[in-house]
Every structure is written in structure tokens, then in C-alpha cells.
C-alpha positions as a Python dict, from the first residue, in 0.01 Angstrom:
ca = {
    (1, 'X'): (0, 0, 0),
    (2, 'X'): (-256, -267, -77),
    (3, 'X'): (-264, -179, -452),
    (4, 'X'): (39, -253, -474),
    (5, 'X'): (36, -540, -252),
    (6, 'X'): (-304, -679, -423),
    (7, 'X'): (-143, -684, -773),
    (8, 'X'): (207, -852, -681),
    (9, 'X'): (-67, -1177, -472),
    (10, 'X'): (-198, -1147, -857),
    (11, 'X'): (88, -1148, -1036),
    (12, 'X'): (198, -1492, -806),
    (13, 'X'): (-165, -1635, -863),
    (14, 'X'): (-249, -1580, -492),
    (15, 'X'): (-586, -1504, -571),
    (16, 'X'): (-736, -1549, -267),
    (17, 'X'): (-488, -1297, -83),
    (18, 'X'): (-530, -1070, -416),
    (19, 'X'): (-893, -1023, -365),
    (20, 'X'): (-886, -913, 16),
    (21, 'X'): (-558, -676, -86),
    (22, 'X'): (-792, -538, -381),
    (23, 'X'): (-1089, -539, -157),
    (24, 'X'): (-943, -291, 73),
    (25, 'X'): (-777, -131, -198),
    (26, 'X'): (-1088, -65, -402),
    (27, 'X'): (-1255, 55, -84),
    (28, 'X'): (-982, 336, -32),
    (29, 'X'): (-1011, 433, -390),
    (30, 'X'): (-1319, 348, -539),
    (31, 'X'): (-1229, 539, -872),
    (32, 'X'): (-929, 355, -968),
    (33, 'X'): (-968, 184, -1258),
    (34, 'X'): (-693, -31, -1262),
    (35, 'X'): (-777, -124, -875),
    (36, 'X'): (-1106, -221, -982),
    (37, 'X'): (-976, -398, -1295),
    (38, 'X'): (-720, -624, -1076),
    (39, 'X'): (-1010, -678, -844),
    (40, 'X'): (-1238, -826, -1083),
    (41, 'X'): (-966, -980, -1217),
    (42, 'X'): (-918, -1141, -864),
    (43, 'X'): (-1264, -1247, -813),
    (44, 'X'): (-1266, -1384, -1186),
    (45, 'X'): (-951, -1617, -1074),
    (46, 'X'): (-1211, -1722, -791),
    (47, 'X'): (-1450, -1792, -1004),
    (48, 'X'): (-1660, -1533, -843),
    (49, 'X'): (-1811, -1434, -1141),
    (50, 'X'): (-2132, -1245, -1049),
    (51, 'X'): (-1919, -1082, -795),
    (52, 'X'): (-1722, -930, -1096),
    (53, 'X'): (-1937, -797, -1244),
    (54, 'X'): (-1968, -443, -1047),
    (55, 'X'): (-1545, -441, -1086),
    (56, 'X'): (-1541, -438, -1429),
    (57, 'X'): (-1869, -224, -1506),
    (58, 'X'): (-1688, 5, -1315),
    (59, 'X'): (-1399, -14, -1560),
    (60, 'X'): (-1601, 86, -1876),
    (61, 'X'): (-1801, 328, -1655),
    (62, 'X'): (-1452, 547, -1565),
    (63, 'X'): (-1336, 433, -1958),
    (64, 'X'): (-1595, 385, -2193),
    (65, 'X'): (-1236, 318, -2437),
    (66, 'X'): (-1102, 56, -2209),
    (67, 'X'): (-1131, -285, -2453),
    (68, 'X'): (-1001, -512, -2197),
    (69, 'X'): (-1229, -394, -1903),
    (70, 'X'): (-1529, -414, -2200),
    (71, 'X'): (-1379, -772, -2285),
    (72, 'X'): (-1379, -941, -1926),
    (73, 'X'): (-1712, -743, -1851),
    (74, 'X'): (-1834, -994, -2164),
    (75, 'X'): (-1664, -1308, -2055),
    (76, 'X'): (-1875, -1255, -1676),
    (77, 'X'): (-2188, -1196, -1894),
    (78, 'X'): (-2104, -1556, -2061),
    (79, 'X'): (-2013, -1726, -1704),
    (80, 'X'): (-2324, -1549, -1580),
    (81, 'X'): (-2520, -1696, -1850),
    (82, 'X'): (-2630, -1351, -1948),
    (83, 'X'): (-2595, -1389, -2351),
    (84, 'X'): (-2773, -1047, -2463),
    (85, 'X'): (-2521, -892, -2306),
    (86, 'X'): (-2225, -1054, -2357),
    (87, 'X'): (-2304, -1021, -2742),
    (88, 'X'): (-2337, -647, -2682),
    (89, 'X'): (-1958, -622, -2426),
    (90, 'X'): (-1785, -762, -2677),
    (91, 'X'): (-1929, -624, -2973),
    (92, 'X'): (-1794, -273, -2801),
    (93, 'X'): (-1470, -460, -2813),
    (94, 'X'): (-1488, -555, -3166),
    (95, 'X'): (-1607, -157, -3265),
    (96, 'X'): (-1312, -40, -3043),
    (97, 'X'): (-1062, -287, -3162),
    (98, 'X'): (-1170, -528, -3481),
    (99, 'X'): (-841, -668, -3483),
    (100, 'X'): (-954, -817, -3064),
    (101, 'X'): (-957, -1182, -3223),
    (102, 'X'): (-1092, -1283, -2938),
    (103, 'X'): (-1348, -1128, -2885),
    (104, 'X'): (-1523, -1248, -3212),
    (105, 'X'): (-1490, -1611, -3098),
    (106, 'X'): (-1673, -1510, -2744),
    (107, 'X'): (-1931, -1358, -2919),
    (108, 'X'): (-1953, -1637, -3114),
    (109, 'X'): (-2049, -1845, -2829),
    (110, 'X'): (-2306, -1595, -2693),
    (111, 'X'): (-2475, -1621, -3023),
    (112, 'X'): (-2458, -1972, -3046),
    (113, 'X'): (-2610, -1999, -2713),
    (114, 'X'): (-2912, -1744, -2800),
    (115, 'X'): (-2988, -2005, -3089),
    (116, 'X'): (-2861, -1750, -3346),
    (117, 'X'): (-2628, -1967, -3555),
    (118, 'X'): (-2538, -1793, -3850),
    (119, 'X'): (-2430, -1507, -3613),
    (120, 'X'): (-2174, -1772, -3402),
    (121, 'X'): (-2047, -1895, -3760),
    (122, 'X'): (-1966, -1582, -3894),
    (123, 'X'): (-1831, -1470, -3532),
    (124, 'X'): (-1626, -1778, -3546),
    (125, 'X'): (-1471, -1797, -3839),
    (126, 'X'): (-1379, -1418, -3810),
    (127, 'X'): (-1235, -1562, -3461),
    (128, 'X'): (-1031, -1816, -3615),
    (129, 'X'): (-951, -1591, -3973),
    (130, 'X'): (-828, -1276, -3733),
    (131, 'X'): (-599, -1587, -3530),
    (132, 'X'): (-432, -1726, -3829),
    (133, 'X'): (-348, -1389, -3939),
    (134, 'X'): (-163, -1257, -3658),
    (135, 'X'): (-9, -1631, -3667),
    (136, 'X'): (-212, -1775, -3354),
    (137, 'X'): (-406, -2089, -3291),
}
């Protein structure tokens, strides 16, 4: 009832409502990943980033395969401000998935922002190559 529930207040940006939905949810059934995806998802939304974190560890704990729960675990690194391991999250995307365009261009930033630029050049213009070849800006 409040999976369901919790993803449809997601789906019509109701974030707030979304996260107490998921809340319960997630404390009914702690080993859903796709509960604890929308969750952190939720809390994201809510810019609630540290608070994400445990959703979307969880994620890549129950599916170490799982390239989007890898890529948002990344972006909450980067909102975190915690840039060694952002640039490892989403260099699991990039071995799972080196077609994940964006993923090189957030690892791009981390690098830039551990002072390693020749790391966020070639990140980024693998970003922006990967982009123009599946025709996106």
C-alpha cells in the first residue's frame, strides 16, 4: 500500500508526501530495492542529500549491477562534497555501462574538484563525445 502510494506522490513531484509514503514503506520492507531507490530518490528531491545516502547504498548493496542506484549514490557523494568517492560511484557506472554519458561528465566534476584536471578534461570531453553521439546536448 504505501509503495505504491509513495511512488505515484513521486511520480506527481509530491516529494514531501513521497518521502513519508517511502519512509513507511522502506520500514515494512527494508530489502526492497526499488523502495529504497524511490526513497532516496524522495529525499534527493528534498535536497536531503546526506539523508540519501543509506537509500541508495542500500541499492548497490542488494545489486552490486544496479548503474542507476551506483549513479545517484555518486551524485550524493558530489552534493555531500565527498569527491573520492563520487569518482569511485561513478566510475562503477562507467565499468558497468561506458556508454552512461553521464556519468563521465560527474566524474568529471569530482576530479576537477580534487584538483586533478587532466582527469575532469578527459572525463569531460568523453561526457560531451558519448552526448553528441547518441545525438544529445
Amino acid at each position: 500500500m504505501y509503495i505504491d502510494l509513495g511512488n505515484n506522490l513521486l511520480k506527481q513531484d509530491r516529494s514531501p508526501e513521497a518521502e513519508i509514503a517511502l519512509k513507511k514503506a522502506l520500514e515494512m520492507n527494508p530489502d526492497d530495492k526499488d523502495v529504497n531507490f524511490n526513497y532516496g530518490l524522495a529525499l534527493l528531491k528534498l535536497d536531503k542529500y546526506s539523508e540519501a545516502m543509506k537509500p541508495f547504498k542500500r541499492v548497490v548493496e542488494l545489486d552490486s549491477l544496479d548503474k542507476a542506484g551506483h549513479y545517484y549514490l555518486g551524485f550524493v557523494y558530489l552534493k555531500t562534497e565527498n569527491y573520492t568517492d563520487a569518482v569511485g560511484a561513478f566510475t562503477k557506472v562507467i565499468t558497468l555501462d561506458p556508454d552512461y554519458c553521464e556519468a563521465y561528465l560527474s566524474r568529471a566534476f569530482a576530479h576537477r574538484e580534487l584538483g586533478d584536471k587532466n582527469a575532469a578534461y578527459d572525463d569531460a570531453k568523453k561526457g560531451t563525445e558519448c552526448n553528441e553521439e547518441k545525438g544529445e546536448e
